[in-house]
Every structure is written in C-alpha cells, then in structure tokens.
C-alpha positions, -999 to 999 in steps of 0.1 A, spaced: 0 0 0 12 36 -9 26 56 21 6 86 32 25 96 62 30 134 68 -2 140 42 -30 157 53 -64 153 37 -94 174 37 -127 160 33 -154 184 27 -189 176 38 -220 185 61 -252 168 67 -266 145 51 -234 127 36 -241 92 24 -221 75 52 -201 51 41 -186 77 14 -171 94 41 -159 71 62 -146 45 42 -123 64 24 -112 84 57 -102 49 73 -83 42 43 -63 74 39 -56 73 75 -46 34 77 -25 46 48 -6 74 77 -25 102 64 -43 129 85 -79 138 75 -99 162 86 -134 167 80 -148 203 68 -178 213 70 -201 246 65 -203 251 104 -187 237 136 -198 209 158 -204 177 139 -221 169 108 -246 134 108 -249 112 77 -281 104 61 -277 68 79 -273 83 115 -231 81 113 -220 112 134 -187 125 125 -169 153 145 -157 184 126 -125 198 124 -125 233 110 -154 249 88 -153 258 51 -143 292 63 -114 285 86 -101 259 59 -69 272 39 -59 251 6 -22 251 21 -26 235 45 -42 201 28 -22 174 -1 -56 167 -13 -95 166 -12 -123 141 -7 -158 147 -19 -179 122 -4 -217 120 -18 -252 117 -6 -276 137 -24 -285 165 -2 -251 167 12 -236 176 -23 -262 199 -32 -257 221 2 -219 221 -3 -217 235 -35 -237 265 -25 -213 271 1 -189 293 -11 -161 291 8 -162 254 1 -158 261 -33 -134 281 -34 -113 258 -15 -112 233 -42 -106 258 -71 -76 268 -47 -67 231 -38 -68 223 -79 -56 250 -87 -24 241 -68 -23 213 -89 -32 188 -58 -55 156 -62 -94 156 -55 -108 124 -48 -147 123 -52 -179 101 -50 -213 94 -65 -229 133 -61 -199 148 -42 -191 155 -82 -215 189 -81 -191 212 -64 -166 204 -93 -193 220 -114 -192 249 -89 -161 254 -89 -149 252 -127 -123 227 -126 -133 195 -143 -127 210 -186 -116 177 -205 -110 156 -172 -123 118 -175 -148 114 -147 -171 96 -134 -205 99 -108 -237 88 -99 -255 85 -133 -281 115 -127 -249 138 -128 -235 127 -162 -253 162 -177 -241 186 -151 -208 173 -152 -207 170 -192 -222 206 -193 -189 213 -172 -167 200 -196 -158 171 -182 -159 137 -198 -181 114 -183 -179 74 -184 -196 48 -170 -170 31 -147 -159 16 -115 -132 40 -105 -114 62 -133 -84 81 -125 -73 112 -146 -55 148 -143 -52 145 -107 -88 129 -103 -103 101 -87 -137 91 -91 -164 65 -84 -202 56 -86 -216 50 -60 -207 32 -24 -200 -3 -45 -172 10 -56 -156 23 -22 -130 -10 -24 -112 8 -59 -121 42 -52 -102 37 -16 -73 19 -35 -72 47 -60 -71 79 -39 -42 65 -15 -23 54 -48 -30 91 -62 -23 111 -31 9 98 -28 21 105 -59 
C-alpha cells in the first residue's frame, strides 16, 4: 500500500453525507498514515443520512488550501447539493486544484466540481443522474468503477468504495 505519512487530507462535507462515502475512504487514507480532517459549513459535527456522526475539524471558512495534499468529496444527495452552495467550500477546491493537488470524489460529491470550474476535459465519473451537469462542465463522463485522470479520482456510487479507496491512496501519494 502507498505511504501517506505526513499527508493531510481534507474532506469536505455537512449533513446529510451518504455514510459510508465518508468514512470509508477516511479509514483508508488514515490506515495509509494520512491525516484527514473533516470540513464542514459550520462547527460541531455533521450526521450522515444513515445516523453516522462524525466530529468536525474546522469549517469551510477557517479551511486554507495550504494546508491540505488533497481533497475528498464524499456524496449523498442533499449533502452535495448544500456544499456547493457554500462558497467558501468552493473556493477551496478551485484553490486546492488550482495548486495542482489531487481531488478524490464520489457518487454526487461531483456537483461542487461543477461549482467550482475545474473538471474542462477531465475523465470522470459519478452517480449517473450527474452525467449532464458534469458533461455541461466539460468534463468527460464514463460509465465506470473508479477512473483516475488529471489529478482525479472518481467512483459511482458506495459499491465501488473498495477501488475508489485503492485509488485515492495510490494518487495522493504520488
């Protein structure tokens, strides 16, 4: 397995967050030797749609792009469609991207990419009911398990957690 240690990983969510999207992936960067820390639109903690209750660590607003090797953007329907209207949230991921650093994301998490203009000729993938929005973006979209591309990593749905996990340690160590 890649080596994550001295990486810190920001993972940008708030209520509503399809559970396993967020914690899956956080186990794996952090078995990996990573530190993540969850960001959210306000303190306190943040409760997936399943009842999972994670703590936050700083909000969007206290978040700086230095200070983070690379994003996660978990999904869950509501969740992704409160984020992106946040906008220091997305400003953070034009400013993490546009540091050149890698974005891993999920199922809906895709919608802040939309928000934030980053995904122009990038191979990605979502939850089918974003293929439009994310075309309309200029992005690529395919049908497929996990695709990795232009600093990228992206999934379907919480089937997929197993390559997506593999993935985003492999591409934030780079």
């Amino acid at each position: 397995m890649a080596d994550l240690n001295g990486k810190k990983i920001a993972i940008i969510a708030t209520d509503k967050f399809e559970d396993s999207e967020l914690t899956s992936p956080k186990e794996a960067v952090e078995a990996a030797g990573a530190t993540a820390h969850v960001i959210s639109t306000e303190s306190g903690e943040i409760e997936g749609k399943n009842g999972t209750k994670v703590a936050v660590d700083l909000t969007t607003a206290e978040a700086k792009a230095d200070d983070y090797d690379a994003i996660i953007l978990p999904g869950g329907t509501s969740n992704a469609d409160t984020i992106r209207t946040d906008e220091k949230a997305v400003a953070l991921v034009k400013d993490v991207r546009g540091a050149g650093k890698p974005v891993g994301v999920i199922c809906h998490g895709g919608w802040i990419l939309t928000e934030a203009d980053v995904i122009k000729g990038v191979k990605l993938t979502s939850y089918k009911s974003l293929k439009t929005d994310l075309s309309n973006a200029g992005a690529q979209w395919v049908d497929e398990e996990v695709v990795v591309d232009s600093g990228f990593v992206s999934s379907r749905t919480p089937q997929d957690l197993p390559a997506f996990n593999n993935a985003i340690v492999t591409e934030f160590a780079k």
